[in-house]
C-alpha positions as CSV (number, residue, x, y, z in Angstrom):
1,X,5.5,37.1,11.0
2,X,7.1,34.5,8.4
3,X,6.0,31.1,9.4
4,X,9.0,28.7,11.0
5,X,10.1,25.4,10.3
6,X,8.8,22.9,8.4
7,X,4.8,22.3,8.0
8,X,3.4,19.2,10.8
9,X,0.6,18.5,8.2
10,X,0.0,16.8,5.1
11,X,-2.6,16.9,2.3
12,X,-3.5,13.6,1.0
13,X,-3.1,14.9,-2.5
14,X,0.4,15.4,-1.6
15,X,1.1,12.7,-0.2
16,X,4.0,10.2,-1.9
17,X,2.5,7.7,-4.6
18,X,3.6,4.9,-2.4
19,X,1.5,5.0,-0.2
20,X,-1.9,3.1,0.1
21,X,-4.2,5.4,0.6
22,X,-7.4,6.8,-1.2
23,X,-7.2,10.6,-1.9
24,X,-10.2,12.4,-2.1
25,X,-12.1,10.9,0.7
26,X,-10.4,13.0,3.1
27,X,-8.4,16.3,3.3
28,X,-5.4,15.3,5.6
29,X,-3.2,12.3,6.1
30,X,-0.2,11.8,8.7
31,X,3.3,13.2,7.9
32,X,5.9,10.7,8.6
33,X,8.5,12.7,11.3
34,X,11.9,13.0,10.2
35,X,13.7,9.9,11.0
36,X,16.3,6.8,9.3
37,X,13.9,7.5,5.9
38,X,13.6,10.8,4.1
39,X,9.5,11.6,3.3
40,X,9.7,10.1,-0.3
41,X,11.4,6.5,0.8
42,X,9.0,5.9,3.7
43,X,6.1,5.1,5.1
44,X,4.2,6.3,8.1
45,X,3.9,3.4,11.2
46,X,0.0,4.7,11.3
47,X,-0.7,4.4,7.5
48,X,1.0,0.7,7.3
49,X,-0.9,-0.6,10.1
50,X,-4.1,0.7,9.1
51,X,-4.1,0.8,5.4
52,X,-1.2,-2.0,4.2
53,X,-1.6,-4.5,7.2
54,X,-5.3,-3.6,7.9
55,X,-4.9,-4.4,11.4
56,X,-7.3,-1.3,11.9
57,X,-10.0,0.6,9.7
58,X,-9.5,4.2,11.5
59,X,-6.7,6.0,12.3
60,X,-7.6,6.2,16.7
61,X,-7.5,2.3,16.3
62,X,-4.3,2.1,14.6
63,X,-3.0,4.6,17.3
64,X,-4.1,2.2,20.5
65,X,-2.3,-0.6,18.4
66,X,1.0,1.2,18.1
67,X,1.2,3.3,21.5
68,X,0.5,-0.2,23.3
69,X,3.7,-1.5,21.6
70,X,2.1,-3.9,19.6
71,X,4.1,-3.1,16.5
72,X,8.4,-3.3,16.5
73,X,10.6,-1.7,13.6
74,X,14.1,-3.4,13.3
75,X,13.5,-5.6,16.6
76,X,12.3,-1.9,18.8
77,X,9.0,-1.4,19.8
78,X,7.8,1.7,18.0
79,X,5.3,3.7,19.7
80,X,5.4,7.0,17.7
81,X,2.6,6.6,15.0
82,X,4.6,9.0,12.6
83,X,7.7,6.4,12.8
84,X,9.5,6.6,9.1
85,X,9.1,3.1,7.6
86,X,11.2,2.5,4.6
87,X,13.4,0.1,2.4
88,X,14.4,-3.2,4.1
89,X,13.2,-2.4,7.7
90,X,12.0,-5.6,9.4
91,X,8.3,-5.4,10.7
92,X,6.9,-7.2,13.6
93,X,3.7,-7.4,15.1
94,X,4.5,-10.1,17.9
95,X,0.6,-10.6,19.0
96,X,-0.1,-11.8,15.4
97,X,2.7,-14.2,15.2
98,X,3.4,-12.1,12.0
99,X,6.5,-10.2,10.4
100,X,7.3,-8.8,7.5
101,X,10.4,-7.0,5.6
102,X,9.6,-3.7,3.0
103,X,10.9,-4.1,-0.2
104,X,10.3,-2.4,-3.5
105,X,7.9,-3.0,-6.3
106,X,6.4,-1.1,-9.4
107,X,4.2,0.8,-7.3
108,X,6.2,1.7,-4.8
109,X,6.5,-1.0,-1.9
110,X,6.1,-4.4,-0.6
111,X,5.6,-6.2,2.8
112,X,7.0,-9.5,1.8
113,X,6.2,-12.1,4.8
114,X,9.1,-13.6,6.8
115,X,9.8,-16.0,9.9
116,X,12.7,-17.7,10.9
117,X,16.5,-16.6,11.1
118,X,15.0,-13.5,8.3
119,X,13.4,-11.8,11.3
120,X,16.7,-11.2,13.1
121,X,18.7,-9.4,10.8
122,X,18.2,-6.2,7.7
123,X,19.8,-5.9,4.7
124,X,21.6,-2.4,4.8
125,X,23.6,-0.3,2.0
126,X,26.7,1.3,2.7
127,X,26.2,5.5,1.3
128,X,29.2,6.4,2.6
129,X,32.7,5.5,4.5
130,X,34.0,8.4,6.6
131,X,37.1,8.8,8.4
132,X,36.7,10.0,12.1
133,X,38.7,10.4,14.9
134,X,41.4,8.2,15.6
135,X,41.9,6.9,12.0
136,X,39.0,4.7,12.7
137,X,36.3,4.2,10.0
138,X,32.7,4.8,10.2
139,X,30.0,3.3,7.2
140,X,27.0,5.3,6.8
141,X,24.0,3.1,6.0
142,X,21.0,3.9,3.9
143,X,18.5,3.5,6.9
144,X,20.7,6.5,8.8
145,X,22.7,3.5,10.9
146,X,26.7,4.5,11.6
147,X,28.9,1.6,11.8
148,X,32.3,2.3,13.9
149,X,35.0,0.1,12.8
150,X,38.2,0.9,14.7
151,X,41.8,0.9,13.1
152,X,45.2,0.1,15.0
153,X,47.2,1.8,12.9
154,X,45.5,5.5,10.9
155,X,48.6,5.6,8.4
156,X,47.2,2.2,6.8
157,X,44.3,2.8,4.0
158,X,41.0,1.7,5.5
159,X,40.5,-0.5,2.3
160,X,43.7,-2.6,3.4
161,X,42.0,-3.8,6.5
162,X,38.4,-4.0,5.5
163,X,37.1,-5.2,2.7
164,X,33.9,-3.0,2.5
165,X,33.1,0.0,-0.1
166,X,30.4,2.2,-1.4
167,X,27.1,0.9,-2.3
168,X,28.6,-2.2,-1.2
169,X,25.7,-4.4,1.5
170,X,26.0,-5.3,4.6
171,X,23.8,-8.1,6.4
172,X,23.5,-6.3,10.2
173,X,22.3,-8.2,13.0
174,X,19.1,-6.5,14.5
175,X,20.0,-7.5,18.3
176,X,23.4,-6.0,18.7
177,X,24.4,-4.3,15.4
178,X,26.9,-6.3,14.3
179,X,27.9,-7.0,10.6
180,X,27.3,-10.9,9.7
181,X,28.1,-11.0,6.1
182,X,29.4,-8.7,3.4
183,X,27.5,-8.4,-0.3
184,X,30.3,-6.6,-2.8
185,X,28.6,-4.3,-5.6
186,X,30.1,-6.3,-8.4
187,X,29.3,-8.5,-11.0
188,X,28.0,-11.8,-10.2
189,X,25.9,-10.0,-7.3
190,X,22.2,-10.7,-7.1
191,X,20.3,-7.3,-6.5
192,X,16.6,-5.7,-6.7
193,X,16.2,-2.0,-8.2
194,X,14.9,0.2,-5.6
195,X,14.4,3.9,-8.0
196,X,13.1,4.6,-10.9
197,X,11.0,3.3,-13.4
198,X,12.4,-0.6,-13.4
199,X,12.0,-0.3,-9.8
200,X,11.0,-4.0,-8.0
201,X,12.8,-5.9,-10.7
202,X,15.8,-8.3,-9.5
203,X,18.4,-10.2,-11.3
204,X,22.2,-10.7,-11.9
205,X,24.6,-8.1,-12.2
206,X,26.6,-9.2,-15.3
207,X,27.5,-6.0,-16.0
208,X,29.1,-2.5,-14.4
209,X,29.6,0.9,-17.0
210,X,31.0,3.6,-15.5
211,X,31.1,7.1,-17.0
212,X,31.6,10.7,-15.4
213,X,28.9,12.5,-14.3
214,X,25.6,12.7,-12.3
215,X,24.3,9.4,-12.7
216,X,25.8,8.6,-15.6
217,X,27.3,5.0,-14.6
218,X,25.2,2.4,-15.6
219,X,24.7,-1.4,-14.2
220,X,23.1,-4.1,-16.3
221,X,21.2,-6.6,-15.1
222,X,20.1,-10.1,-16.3
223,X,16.6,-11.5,-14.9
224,X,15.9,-15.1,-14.6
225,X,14.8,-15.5,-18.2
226,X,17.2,-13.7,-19.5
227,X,16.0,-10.5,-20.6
228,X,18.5,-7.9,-19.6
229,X,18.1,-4.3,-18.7
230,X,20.6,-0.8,-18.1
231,X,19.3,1.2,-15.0
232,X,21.2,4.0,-13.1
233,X,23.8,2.6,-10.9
234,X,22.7,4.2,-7.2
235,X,19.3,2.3,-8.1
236,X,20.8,-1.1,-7.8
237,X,21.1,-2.3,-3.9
238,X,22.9,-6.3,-4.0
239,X,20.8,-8.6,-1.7
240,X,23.2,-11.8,-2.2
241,X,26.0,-13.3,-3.9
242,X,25.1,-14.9,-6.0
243,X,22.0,-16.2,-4.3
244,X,19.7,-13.6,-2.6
245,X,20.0,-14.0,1.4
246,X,16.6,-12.6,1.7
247,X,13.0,-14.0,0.7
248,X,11.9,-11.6,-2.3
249,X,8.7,-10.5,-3.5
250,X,7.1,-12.7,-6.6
251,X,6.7,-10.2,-9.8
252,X,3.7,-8.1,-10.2
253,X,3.8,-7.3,-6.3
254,X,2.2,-4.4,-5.2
């Protein structure tokens, strides 16, 4: 009988560069479950407390750790130690007095450490807007979040009442969901890369080429000292205008 479904296991051989684990001194490692991060983008709960955070040196202890609730995602306790961790998620671990927010870097990503007003709200890109039902307008976010925003009259274009468009970023509040402040994808914008080889830098968008095709539009971006760089437009994800509203990793960050 043909085999069903998707596989439960993973080979630490296979598993995504990313992540901070050695391969050959084991055969398995835990597959993240499917969740707000796609397998590539994310990072098991299990493998981040134990191997990134080091809160535990085997995988039973990182288990007790995260089924006791010790550890919350995006302000909820998490208790599933295959939880999807991924780009911009906020990380707590209350006991510690510790939390952090993932970002990228050159080798894939980055706990940079936060406190304050940063703990209470994420960073999210907007993938898509959708009409639904009623004429009202729903923005699908990069971390699988839908955003309702209702519309009195459906004849009137959504972009005439809000001001919000593709790969735009909004700044969500983690307690109730609500959008706080709006980041536009246009020049002037402070962003980070998050794909591809350039991935972890940050700068200035100075400038936007767009062209037909696959990923053929283009943004430039100048760093701090003034060296600019071309990368793939759906790379680039705006953090601030035209200061970043988030504390960002230094350079060389693992």
């Amino acid at each position: 009988m043909a085999r069903m479904g998707q596989r439960r296991h993973m080979k630490r051989i296979a598993a995504p560069k990313q992540w901070a684990i050695p391969r050959k001194t084991a055969t398995w490692t835990v597959k993240p479950r499917p969740g707000p991060h796609p397998v590539e983008e994310c990072i098991p709960l299990l493998i981040l407390v134990r191997d990134v955070l080091k809160y535990a040196t085997v995988s039973r202890e990182a288990k007790k750790i995260i089924t006791h609730g010790q550890v919350k995602v995006d302000g909820r306790v998490r208790k599933d130690h295959k939880f999807p961790v991924g780009l911009m998620d906020v990380i707590e671990v209350p006991i510690m007095g510790e939390a952090y927010r993932v970002l990228p870097s050159k080798r894939g990503f980055t706990l940079v450490p936060i406190e304050g007003e940063e703990v209470s709200f994420k960073l999210c890109q907007i993938k898509n807007m959708l009409t639904v039902k009623g004429g009202n307008v729903q923005l699908a976010l990069h971390d699988g979040r839908n955003i309702l925003l209702p519309i009195d009259n459906p004849k009137v274009s959504p972009h005439e009442v809000y001001p919000y468009k593709t790969r735009d970023t909004v700044k969500i509040s983690l307690e109730d969901q609500e959008i706080l402040d709006h980041i536009p994808y246009s020049e002037g914008a402070y962003a980070i890369v998050v794909g591809g080889k350039l991935r972890g830098e940050k700068g200035e968008i100075v400038e936007i080429r767009k062209r037909l095709g696959r990923r053929a539009s283009t943004t430039v971006i100048q760093k701090g000292d003034g060296v600019r760089f071309e990368t793939v437009m759906d790379y680039v994800f705006p953090v601030g205008a035209p200061t970043p509203l988030i504390k960002l990793p230094s350079d060389g960050g693992t």
